[in-house]
DSSP file (Angstrom, degrees, kcal/mol; ACC not computed):
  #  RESIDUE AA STRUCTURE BP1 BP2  ACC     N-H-->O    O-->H-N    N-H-->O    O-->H-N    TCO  KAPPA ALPHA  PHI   PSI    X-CA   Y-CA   Z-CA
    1    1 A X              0   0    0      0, 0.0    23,-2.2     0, 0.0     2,-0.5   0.000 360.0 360.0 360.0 148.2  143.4   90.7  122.7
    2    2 A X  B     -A   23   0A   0     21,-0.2    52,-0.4     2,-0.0     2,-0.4  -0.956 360.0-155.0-131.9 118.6  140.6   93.0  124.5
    3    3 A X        -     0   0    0     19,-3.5     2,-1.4    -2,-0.5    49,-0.2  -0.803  16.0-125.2 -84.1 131.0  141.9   96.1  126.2
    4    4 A X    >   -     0   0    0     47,-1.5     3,-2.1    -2,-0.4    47,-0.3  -0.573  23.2-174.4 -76.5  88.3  140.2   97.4  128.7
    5    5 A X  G >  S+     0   0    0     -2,-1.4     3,-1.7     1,-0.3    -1,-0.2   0.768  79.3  53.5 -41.0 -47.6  139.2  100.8  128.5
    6    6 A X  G 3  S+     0   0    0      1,-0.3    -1,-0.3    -3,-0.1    -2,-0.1   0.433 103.6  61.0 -80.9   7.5  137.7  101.5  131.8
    7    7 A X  G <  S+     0   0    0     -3,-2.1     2,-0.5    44,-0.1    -1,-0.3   0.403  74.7 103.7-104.5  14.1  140.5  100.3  133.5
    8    8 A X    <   -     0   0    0     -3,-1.7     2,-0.3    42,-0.1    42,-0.2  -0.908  46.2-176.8-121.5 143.8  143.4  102.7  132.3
    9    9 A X        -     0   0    0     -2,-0.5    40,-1.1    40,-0.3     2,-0.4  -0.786   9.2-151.9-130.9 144.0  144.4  105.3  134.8
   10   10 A X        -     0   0    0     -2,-0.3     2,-0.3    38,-0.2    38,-0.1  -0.874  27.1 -97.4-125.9 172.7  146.8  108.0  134.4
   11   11 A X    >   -     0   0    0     -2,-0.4     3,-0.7     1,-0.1    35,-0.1  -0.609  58.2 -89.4 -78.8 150.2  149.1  110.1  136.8
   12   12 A X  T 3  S+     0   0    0     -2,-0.3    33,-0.1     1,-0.2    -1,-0.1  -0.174 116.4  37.3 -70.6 125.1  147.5  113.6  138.0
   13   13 A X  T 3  S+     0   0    0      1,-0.4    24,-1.7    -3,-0.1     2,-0.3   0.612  96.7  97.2 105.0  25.7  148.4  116.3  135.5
   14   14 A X  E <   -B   36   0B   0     -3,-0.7    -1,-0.4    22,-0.2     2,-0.3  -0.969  50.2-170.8-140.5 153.7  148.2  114.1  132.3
   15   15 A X  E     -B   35   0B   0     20,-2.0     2,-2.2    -2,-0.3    20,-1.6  -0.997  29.9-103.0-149.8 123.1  144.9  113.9  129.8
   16   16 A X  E     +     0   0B   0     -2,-0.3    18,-0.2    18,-0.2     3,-0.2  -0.400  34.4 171.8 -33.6  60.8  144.0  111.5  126.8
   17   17 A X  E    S+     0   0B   0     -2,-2.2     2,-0.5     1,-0.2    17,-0.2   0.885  79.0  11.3 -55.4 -56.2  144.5  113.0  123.6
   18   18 A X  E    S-B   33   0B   0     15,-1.2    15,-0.9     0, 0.0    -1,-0.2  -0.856  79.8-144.8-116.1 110.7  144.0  109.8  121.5
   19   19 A X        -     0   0    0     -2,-0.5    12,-0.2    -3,-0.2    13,-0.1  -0.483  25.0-102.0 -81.1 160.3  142.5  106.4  123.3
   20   20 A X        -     0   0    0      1,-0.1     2,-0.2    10,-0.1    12,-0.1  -0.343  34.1-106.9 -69.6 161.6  143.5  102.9  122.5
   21   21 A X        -     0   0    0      2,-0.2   -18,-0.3     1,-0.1    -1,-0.1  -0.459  26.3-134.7-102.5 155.2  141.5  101.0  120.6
   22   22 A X  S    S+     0   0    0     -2,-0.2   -19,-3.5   -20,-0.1     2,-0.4   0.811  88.3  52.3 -90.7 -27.2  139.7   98.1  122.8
   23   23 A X  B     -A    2   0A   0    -21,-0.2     2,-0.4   -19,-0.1   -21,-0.2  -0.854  64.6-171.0 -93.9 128.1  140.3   95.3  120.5
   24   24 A X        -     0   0    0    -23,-2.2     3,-0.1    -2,-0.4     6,-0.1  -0.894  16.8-143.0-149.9 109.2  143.7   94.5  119.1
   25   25 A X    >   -     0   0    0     -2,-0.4     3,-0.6     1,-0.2     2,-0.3  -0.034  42.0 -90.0 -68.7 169.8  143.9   91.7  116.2
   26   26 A X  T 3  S+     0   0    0      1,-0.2    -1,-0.2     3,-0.0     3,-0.1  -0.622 119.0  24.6 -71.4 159.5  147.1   89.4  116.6
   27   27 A X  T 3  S+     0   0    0     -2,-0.3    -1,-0.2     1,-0.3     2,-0.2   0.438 113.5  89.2  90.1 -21.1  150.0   90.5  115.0
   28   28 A X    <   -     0   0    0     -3,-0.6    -1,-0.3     1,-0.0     2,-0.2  -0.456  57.6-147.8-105.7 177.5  148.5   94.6  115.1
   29   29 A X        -     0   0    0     -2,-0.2     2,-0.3    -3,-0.1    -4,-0.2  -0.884   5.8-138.7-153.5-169.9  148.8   96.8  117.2
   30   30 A X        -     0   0    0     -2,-0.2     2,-0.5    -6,-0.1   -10,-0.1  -0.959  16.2-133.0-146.4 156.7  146.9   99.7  118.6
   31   31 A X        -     0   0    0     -2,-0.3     2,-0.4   -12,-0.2   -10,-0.1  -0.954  13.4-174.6-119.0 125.4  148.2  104.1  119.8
   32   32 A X        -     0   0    0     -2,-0.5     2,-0.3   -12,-0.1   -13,-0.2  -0.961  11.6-160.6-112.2 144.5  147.2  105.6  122.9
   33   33 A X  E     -B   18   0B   0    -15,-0.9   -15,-1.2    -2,-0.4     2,-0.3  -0.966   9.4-176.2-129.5 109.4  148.3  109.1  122.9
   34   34 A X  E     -     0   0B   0     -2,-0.3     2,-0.2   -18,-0.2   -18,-0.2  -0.770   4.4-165.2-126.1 139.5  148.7  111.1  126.3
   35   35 A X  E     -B   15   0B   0    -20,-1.6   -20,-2.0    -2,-0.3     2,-0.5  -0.835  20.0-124.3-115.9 151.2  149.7  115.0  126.9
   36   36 A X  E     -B   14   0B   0     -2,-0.2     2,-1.3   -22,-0.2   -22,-0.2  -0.939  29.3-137.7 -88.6 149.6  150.8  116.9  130.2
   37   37 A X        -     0   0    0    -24,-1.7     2,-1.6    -2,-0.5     3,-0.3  -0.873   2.1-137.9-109.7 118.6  148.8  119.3  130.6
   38   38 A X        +     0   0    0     -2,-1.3    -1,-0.1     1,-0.2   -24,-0.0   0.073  50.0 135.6 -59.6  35.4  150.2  122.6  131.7
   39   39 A X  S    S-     0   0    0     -2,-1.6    -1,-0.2   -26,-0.1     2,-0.1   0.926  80.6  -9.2 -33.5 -61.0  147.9  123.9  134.3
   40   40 A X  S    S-     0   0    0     -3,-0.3     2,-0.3   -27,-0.0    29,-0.0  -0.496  86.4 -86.5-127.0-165.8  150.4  125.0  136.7
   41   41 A X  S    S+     0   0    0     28,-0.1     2,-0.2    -2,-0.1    28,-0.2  -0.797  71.3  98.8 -76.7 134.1  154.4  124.5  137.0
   42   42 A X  E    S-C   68   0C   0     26,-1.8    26,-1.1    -2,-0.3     2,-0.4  -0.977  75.1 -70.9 163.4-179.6  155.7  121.5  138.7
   43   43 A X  E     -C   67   0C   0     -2,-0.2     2,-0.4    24,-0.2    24,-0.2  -0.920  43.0-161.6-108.5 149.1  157.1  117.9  138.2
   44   44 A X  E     +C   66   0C   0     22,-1.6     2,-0.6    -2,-0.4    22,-0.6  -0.950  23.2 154.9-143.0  96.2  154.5  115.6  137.0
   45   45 A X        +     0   0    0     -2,-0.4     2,-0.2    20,-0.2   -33,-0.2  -0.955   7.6  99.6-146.6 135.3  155.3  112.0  137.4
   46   46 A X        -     0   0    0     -2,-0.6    18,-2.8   -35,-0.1     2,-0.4  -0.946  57.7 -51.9-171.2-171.2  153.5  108.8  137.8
   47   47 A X  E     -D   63   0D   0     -2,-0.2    16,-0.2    16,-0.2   -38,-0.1  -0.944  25.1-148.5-116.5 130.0  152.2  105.3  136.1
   48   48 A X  E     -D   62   0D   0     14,-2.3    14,-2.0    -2,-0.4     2,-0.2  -0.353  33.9-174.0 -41.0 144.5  150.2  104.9  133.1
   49   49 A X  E     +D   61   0D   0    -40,-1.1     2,-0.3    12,-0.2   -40,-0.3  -0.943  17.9 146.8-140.6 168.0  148.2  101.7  134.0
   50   50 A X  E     -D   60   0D   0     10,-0.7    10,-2.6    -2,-0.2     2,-0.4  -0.746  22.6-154.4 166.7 129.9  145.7   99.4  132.0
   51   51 A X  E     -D   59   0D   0    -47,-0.3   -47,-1.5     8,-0.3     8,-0.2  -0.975   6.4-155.8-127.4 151.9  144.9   95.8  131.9
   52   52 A X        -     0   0    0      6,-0.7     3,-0.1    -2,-0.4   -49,-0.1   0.678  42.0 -83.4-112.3 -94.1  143.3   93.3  129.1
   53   53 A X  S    S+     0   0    0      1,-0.1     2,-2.2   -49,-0.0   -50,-0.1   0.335  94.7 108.0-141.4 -32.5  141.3   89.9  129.0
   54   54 A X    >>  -     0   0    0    -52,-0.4     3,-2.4     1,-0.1     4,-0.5  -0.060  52.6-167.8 -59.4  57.9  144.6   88.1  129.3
   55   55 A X  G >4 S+     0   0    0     -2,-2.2     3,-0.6     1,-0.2    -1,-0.1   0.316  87.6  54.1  35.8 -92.1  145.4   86.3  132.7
   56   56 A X  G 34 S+     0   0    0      1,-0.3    -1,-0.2     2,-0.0    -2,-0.1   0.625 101.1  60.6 -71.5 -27.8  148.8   85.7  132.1
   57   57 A X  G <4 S-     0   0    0     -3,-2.4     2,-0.3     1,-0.3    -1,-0.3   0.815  80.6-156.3 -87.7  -7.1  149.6   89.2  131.4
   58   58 A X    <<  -     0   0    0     -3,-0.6    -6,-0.7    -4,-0.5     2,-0.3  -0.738  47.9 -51.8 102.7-156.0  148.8   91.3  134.7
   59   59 A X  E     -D   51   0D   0     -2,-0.3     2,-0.3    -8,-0.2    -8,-0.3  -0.813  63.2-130.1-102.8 147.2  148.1   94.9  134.5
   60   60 A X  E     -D   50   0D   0    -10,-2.6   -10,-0.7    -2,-0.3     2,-0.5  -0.824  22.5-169.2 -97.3 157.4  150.8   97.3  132.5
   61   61 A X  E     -D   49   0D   0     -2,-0.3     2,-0.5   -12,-0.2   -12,-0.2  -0.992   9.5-159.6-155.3 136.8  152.3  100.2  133.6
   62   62 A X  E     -D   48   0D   0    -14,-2.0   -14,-2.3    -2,-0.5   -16,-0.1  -0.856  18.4-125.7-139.9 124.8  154.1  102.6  132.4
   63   63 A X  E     -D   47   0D   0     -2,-0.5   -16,-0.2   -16,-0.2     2,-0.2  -0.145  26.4-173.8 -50.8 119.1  156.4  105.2  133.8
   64   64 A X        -     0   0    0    -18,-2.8     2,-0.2     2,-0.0    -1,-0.1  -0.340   3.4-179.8-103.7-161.0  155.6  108.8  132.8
   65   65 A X        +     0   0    0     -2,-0.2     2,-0.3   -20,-0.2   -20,-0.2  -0.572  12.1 157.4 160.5 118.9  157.9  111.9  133.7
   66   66 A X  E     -C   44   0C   0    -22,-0.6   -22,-1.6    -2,-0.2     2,-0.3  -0.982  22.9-152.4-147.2 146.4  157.2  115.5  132.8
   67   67 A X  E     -C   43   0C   0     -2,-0.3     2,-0.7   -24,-0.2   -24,-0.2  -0.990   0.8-164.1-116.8 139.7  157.9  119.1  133.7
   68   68 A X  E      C   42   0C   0    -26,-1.1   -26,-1.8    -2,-0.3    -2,-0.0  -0.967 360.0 360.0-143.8  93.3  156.2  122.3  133.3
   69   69 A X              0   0    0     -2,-0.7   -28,-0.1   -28,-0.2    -1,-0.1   0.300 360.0 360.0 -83.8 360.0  158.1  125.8  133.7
């Protein structure tokens, strides 16, 4: 499966620490690793998003949720 880098988006106040890898054998798997980043104080909430070479599967998304005191 071929992930698509340039398509993954995050929610505002969140940063890539480690990206996924763009190629993903079957049977493997692959880590994306995402921080908030504490700029200011606030709730920090959104969807991770990302799509791959596959049709059938759409785009994914995934719900983040954070807070910063």
């Amino acid at each position: 499966m071929t992930l698509d880098t340039a398509s993954l988006v995050l929610p505002f106040g969140y940063s890539v620490l480690t990206p996924f890898a763009a190629s993903v054998a079957p049977g493997a798997s692959t880590t994306l690793e995402v921080q908030l980043d504490a700029y200011a104080s606030g709730n920090f909430n959104g969807n991770l998003q990302f799509t791959d070479n596959d049709a059938s599967n759409g785009s994914f998304a995934i719900s983040l949720a954070g807070s910063v005191v």
